[in-house]
TORTIKE-674747 format. One record per residue: x, y, z of N, C-alpha, C in turn; residue in one letter. Coordinates in steps of 0.02 Angstrom, whole numbers, plus 32768, in hexadecimal, padded with zeros to 4 digits. Example, Ala and Ser with C-alpha at 12.3 -4.5 7.8 and 13.67 -1.06 7.14 Angstrom:
2
82947EE4818682677F1F818682947F5B8186a;82827F90816282AC7FCB816582858002818As;
This chain:
342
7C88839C94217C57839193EB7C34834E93FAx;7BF5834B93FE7BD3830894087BD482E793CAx;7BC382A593E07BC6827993A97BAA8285937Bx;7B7682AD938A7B31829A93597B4E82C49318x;7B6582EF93287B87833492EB7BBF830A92DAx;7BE482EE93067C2282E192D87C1B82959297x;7BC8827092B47BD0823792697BB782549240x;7B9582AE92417B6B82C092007BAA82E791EFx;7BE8831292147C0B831D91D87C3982DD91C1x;7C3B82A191D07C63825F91B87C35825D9179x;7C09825F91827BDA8238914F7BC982729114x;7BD382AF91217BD882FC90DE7C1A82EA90C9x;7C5582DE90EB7C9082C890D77C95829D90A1x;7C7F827690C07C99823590957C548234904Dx;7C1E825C90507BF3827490217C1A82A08FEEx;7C3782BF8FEC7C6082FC8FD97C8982CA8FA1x;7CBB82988FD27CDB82848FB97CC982528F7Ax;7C9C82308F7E7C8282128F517C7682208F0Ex;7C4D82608F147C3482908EE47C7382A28ECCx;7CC082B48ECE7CE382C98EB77D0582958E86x;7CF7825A8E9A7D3682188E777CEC82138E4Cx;7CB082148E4B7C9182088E137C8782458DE1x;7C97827F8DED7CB782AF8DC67CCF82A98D88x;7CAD82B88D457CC882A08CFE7D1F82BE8CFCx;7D4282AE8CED7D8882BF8CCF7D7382F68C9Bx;7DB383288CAF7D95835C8C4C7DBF83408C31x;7D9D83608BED7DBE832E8BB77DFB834B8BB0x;7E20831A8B887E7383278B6C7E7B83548B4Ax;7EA0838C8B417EB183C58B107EBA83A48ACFx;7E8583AC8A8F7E9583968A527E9783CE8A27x;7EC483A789E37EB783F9899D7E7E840189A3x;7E7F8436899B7E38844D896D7E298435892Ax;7DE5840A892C7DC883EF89007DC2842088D1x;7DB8841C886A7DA0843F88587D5884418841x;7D538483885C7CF4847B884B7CC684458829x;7C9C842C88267C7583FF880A7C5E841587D1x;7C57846887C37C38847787887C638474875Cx;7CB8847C87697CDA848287437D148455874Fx;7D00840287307D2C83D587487D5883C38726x;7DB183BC873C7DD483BB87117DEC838486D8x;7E0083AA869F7E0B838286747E2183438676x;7E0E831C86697E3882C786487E6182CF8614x;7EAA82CA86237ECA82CC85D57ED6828985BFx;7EBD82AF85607EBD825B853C7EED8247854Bx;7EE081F885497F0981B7853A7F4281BE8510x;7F9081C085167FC581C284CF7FA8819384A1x;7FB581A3846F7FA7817F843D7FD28145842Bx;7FBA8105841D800180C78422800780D383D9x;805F80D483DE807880D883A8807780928381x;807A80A38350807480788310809C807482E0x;80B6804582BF80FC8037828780D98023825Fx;80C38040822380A3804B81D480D8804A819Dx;80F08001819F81267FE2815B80EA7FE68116x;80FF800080F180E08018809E81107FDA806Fx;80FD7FC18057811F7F76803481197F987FE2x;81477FA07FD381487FC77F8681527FAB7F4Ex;81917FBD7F1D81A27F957EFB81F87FA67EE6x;822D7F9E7EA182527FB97EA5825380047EB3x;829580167EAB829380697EBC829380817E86x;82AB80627E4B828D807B7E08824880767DE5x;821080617E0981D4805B7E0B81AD80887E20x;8185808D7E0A813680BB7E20812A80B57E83x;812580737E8D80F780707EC68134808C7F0Cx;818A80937EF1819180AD7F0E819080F37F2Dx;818E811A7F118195814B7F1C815981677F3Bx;810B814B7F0E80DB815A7F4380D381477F6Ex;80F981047F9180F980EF7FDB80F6811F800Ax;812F813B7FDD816581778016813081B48011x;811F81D37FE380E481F17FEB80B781DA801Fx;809E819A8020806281928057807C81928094x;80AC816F809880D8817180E480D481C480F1x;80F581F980CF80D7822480E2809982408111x;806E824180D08035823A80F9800A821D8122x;802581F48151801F81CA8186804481DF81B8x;806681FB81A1809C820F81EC807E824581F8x;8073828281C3806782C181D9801C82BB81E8x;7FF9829481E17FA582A481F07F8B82728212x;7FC7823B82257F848203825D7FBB81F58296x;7FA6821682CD7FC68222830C7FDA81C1832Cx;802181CE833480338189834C805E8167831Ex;804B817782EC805E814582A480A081528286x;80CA813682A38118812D8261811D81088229x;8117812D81DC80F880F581A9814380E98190x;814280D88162819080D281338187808780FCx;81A880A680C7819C808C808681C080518077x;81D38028806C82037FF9806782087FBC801Dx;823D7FCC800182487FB27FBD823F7F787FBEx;82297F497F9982177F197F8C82037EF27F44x;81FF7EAC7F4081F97E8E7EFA81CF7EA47EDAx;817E7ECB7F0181537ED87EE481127EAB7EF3x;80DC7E9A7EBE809A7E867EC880A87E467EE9x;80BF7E127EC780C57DC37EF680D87DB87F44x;81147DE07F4A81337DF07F78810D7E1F7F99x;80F17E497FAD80B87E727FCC809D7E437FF2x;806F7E277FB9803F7E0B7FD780537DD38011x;807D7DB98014809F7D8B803F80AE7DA48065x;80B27DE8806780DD7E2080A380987E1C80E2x;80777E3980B180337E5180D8801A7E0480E7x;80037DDF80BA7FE87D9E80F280207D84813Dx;804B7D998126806F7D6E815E80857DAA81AEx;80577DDE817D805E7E1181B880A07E2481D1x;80DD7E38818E810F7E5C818B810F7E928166x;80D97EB9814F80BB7EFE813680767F188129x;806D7F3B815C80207F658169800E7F788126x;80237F9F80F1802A7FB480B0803B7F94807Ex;80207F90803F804F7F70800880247F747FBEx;80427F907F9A80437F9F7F53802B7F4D7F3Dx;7FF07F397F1180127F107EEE7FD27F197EB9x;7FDC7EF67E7C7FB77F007E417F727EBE7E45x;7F377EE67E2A7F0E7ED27E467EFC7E8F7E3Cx;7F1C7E717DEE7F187E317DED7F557DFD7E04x;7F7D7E057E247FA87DE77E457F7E7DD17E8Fx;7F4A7E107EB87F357E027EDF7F047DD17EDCx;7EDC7DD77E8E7E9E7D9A7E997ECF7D557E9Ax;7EF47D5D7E7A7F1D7D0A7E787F407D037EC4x;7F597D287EE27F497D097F2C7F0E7CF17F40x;7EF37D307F547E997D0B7F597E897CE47F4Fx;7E897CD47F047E717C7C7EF37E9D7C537EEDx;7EE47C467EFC7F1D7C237EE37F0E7C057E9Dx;7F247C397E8C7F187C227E307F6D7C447E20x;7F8D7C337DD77FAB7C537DB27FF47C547DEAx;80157C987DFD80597C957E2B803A7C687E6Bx;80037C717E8C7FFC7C4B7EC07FD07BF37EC2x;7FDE7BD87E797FB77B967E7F7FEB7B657E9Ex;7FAD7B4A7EB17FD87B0E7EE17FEA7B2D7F36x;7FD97B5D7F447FD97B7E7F807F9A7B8F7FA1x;7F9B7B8F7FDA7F7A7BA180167F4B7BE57FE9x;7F0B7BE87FE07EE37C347FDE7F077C558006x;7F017C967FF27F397CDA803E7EF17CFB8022x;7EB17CF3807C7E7A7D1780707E7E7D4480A3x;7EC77D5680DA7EC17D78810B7EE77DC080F0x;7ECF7DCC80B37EED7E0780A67EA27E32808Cx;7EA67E6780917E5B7E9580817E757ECB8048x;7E4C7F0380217E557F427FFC7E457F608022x;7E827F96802C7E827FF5802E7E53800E8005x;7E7D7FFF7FBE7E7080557F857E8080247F39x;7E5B803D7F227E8880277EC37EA980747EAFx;7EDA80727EA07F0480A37E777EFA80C57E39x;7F2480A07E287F3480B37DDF7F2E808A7DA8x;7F4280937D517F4580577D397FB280407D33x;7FB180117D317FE67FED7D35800E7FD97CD2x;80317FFB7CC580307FF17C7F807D7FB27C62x;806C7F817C4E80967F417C4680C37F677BF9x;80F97F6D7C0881177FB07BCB81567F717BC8x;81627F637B8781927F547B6581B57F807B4Ax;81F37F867B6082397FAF7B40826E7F7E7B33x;82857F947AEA82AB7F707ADF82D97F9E7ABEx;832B7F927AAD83517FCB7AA1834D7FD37A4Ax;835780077A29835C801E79F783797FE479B4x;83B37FBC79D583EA7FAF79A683C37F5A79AAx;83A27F4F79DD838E7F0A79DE83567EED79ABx;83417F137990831A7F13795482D07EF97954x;82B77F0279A482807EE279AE82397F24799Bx;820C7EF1798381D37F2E797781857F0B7990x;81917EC479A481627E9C79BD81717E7579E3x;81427E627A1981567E3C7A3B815F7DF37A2Ax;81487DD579F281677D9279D081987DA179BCx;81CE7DE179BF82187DF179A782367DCC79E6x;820E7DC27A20824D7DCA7A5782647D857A5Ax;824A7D497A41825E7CFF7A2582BC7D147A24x;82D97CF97A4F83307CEE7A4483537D1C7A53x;83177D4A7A7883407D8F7A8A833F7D907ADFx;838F7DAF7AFE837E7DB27B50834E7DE37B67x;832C7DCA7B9982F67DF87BBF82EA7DDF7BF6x;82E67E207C1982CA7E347C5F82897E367C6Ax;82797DFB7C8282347DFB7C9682087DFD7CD5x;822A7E397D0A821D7E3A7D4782447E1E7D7Fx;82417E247DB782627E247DDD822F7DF57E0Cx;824E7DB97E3082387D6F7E4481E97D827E72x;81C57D667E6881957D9F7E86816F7DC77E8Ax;817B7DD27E4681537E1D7E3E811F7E167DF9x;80DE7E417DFD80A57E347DE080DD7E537D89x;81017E5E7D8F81227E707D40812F7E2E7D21x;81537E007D4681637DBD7D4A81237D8F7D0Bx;80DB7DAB7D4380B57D857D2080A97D997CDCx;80907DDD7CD8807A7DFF7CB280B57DD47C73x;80F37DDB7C7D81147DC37C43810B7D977C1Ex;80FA7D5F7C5380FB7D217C4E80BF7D0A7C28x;80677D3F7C4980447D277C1480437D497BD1x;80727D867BD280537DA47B80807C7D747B47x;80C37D4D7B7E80D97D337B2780DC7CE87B29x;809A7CD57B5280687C997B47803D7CA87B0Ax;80257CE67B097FF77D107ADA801B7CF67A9Ax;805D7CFD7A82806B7D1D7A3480917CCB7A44x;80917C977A6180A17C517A5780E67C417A88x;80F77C777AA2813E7C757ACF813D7C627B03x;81827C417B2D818B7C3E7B6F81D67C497B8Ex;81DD7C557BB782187C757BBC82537C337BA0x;824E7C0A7B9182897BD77B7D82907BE57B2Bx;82577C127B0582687C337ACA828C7C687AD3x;82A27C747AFF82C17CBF7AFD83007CA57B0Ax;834D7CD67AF583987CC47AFC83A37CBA7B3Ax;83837CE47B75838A7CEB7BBD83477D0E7BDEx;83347CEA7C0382FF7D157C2E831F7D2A7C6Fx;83247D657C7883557D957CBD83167DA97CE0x;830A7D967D1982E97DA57D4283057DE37D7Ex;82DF7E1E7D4A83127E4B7D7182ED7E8C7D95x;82F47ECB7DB882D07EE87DD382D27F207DA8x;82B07F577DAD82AE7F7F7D6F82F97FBD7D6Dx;83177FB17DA283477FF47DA383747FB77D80x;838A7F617D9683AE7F3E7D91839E7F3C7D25x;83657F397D1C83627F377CCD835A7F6C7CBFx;835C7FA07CD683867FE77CB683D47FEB7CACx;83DD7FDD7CC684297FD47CDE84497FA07C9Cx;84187F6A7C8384387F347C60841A7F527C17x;83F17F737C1583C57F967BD584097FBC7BC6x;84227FEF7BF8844F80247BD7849C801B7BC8x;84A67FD47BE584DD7FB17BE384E97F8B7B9Cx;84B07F727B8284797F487B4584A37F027B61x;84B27EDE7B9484A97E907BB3844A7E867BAEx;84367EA77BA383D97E897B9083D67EA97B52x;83A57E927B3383787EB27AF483337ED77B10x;83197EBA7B4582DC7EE37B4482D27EBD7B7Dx;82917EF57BA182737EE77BE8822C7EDC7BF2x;821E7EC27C1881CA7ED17C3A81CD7EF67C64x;819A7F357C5A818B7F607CAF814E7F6F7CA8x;81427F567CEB80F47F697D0480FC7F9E7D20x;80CC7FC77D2780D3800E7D4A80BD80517D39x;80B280777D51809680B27D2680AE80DD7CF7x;80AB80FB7CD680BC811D7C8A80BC815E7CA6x;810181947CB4813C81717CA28151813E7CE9x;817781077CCA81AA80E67CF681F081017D0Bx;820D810E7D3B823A812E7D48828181157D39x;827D80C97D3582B880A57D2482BF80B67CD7x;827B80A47CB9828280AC7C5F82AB80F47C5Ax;828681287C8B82AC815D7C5D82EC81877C6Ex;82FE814A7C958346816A7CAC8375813B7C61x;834C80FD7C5F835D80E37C24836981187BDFx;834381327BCE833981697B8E836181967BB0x;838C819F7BD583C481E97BC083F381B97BCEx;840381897BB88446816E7B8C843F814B7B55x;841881267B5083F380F97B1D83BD810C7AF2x;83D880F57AB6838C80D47A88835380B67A8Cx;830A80C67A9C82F3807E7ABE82BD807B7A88x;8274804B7A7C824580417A54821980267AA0x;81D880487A8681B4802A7ABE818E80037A98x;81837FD37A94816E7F887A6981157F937A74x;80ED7F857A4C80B87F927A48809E7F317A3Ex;805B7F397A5B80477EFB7A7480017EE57A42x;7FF87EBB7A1E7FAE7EBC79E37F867EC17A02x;7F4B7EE279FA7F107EE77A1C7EE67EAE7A27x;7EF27E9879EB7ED27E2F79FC7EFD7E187A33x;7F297E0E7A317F547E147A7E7F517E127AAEx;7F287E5A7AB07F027E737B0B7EB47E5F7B0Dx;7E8F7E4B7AD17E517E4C7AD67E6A7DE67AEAx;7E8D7DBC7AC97E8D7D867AEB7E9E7D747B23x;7EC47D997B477ED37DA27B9B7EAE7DAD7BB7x;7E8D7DD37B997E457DE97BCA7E1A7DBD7BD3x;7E1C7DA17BB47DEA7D6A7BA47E097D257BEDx;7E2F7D267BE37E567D007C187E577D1C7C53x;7E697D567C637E837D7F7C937E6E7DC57C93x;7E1B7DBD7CC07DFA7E057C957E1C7E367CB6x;7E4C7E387CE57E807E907CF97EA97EBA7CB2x;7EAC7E7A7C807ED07EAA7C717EA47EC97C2Ax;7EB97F107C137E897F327BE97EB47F5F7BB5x;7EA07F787B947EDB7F827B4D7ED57FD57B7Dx;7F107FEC7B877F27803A7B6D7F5A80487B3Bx;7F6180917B437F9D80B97B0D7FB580EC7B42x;7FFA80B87B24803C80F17B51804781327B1Ex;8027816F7B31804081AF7B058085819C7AEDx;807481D17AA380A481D67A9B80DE821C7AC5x;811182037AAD815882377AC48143821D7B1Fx;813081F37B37811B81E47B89817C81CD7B93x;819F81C27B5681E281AB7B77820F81E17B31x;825181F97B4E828282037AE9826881D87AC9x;824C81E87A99827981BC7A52823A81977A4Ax;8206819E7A6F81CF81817A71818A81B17A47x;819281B17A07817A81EC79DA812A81DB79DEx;80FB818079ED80C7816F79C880C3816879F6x;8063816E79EA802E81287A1F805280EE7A26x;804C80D27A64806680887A6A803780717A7Fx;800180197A7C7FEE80007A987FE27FDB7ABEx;7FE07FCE7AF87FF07FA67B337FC27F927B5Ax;7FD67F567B767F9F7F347BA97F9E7F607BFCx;7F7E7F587C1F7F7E7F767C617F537F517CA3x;7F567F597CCB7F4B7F407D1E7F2F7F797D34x;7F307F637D7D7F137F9C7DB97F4C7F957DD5x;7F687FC47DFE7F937FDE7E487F557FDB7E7Fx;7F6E7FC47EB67F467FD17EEF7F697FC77F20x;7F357FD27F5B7F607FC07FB27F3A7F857FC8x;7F5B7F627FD57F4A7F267FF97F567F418066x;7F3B7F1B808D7F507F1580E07F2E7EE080F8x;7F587ED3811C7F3B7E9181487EEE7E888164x;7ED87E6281687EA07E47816C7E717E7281A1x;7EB67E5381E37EB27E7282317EB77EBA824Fx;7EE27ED982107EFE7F0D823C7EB97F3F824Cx;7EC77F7882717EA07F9882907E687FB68261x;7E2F7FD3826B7DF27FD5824F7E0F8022824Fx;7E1C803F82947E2C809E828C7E6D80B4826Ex;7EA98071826D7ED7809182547ECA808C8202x;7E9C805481E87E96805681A67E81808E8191x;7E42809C81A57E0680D281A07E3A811981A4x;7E6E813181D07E98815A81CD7EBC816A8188x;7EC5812B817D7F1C812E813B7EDA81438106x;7EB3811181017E90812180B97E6D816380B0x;7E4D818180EF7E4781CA80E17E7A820180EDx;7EBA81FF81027EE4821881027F07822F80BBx;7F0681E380907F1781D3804C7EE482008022x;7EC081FE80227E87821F7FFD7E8E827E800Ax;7E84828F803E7E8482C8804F7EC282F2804Dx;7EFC82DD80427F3282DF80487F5582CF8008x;7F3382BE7FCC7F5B82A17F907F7B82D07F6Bx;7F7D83167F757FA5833B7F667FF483327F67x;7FF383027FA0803B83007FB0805782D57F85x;8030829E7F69804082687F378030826B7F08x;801A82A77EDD801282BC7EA5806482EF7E8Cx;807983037EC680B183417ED180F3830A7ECFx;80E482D17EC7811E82A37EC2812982787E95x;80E882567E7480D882517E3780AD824F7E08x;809A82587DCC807782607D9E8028822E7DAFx;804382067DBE801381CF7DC67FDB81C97E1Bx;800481FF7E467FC382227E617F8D82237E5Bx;7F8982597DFC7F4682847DEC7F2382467DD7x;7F3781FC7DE57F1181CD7DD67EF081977E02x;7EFA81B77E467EEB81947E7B7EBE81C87E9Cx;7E6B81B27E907E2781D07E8C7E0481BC7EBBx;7DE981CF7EDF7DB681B37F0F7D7E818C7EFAx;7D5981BB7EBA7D1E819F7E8F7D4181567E73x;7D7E81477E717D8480EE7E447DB680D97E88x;7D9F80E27EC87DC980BC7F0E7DAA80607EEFx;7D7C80687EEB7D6180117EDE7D557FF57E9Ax;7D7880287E6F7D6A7FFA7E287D997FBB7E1Ax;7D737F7D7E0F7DAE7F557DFF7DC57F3A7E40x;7D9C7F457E857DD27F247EC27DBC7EE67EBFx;7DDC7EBD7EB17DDD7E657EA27DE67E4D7EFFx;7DD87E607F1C7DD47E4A7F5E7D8C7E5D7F97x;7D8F7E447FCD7D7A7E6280027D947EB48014x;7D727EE280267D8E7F28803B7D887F1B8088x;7DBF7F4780A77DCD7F4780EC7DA37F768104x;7D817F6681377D447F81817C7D4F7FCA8173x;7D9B7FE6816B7DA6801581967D968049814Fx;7DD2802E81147DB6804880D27D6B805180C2x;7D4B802180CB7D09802C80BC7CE3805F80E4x;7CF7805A81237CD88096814F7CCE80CD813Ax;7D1B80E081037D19812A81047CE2813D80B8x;7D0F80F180897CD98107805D7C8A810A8062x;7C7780E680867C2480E580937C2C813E80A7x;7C49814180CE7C48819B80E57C4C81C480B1x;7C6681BE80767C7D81DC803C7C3481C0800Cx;7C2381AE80137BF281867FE07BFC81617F93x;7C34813A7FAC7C5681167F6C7C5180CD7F76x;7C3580C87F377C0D80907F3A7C4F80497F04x;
């Protein structure tokens, strides 16, 4: 072979070769993608769970039991959320719960909350507590004097030298006591003993008769009073209407009602009595969607807290803001603007 042939096949050779090492690689065996038209789902995010403490009051009280009602309905209708009810002194005590951000929830009566707000009255001489907001207003709150049969009281200027229970340390009953028998010239150092007690604890001393008579705030019926009436005698003490119209005057929450009659045994007449608001108080901070959740959950759902107690059929959407002596929370308000409640 002459030269001349053998550098043109050197040079096809080593042409050949070239062309092969610059040769793309095939690609790597991958899954099969799914189609573009039909791309697969993203599954939601879990939902972060959440611990929803309800700050109540005794267990012989009103606000407990609807706690437990709302806790209910929080668990079964807002995904994430473990609520639960938890006994407590009541309105003073609440509110300290929730500012200090040891309960998402809390019962307390609506003028206990303005006197945080403004440190007036249980809270003078203290720090304003403005990091607390309104849910909902409730119900009305009824300040019911019982006193037992044999103690011979028929007014509250009777209770001068007589023992009484005037709430439990803490609690918006506490006050309520304190101003109605400022009203008729009293203070608790006129009385034989002032027992600062909780309402199952002055049931307990009512049916024992170690007290003459009690203060309870709370809704009509009270559950402590009427475990009271199936052993006891009781009088539910009626309050003068000049009375409630001068409190008011002082302290415009509170407003004259009438506890039906037969609302307890043995309780045959109209009684007249002073009254409050029930409401929910929550922290300032907490979440805008978990609020906005509970409060329409609460609403849509009040069947369940009507089915537990009486005082349900009194927790209305149309009066969520009557009487709220505070700021309302972002999340509350959300829903009501959605509702159109003004």
């Amino acid at each position: 072979m002459n030269k001349k042939i053998l550098s043109l096949m050197m040079v096809l050779v080593l042409t050949m070769t070239m062309l092969i090492g610059c040769a793309p690689e095939a690609p790597a065996e991958t899954p099969a993608e799914t189609p573009a038209e039909t791309p697969a789902e993203t599954p939601a995010p879990p939902v972060e769970n959440v611990f929803v403490s309800i700050a109540t009051g005794g267990t012989g009280g009103t606000y407990y039991p609807l706690g437990g009602a709302m806790a209910k309905i929080f668990n079964e209708n807002i995904p994430g959320v473990t609520a639960n009810a938890q006994s407590t002194g009541a309105s003073v005590e609440n509110v300290n719960l929730v500012a200090q951000g040891e309960a998402e929830v809390a019962f307390a009566q609506n003028d206990v909350t303005y006197y945080a707000w403004t440190g007036t009255e249980s809270f003078a001489g203290k720090d304003k507590i403005t990091n607390i907001r309104g849910m909902a207003m409730l119900y009305p709150e009824v300040t019911q004097v019982i006193a037992t049969a044999e103690s011979g009281i028929k007014n509250l200027a009777d209770l001068a030298g007589k023992k009484v229970a005037v709430g439990a340390p803490g609690s918006g009953t506490e006050v309520n006591a304190r101003q109605m028998l400022a009203e008729y010239g009293l203070d608790y150092t006129d009385l034989a003993k002032a027992d600062y007690l909780s309402f199952n604890e002055a049931a307990d001393q009512l049916k024992n008769k170690q007290i003459d008579a009690a203060f309870v705030t709370g809704a009509v019926p009270t559950s402590a009073v009427t475990e009271v009436t199936q052993t006891a005698d009781i009088v539910v003490v009626a309050i003068d209407s000049d009375k409630i119209a001068a409190l008011n005057a002082k302290y415009p929450f509170y407003a004259e009602v009438v506890i039906p009659a037969n609302s307890y045994r043995g309780q045959t007449e109209d009684v007249v009595a002073a009254a409050v608001m029930a409401m929910l108080i929550v922290p300032e901070d907490l979440s805008e969607d978990l609020v906005y959740n509970m409060t329409k959950s609460m609403y849509e759902q009040r069947q369940v807290i009507i089915d537990t107690h009486a005082r349900g059929n009194d927790i209305k959407l149309e009066t969520a803001l009557v009487g709220m002596p505070i700021d309302v929370h972002p999340g509350a308000q959300k829903y009501y603007d959605e509702m159109g409640i003004k």
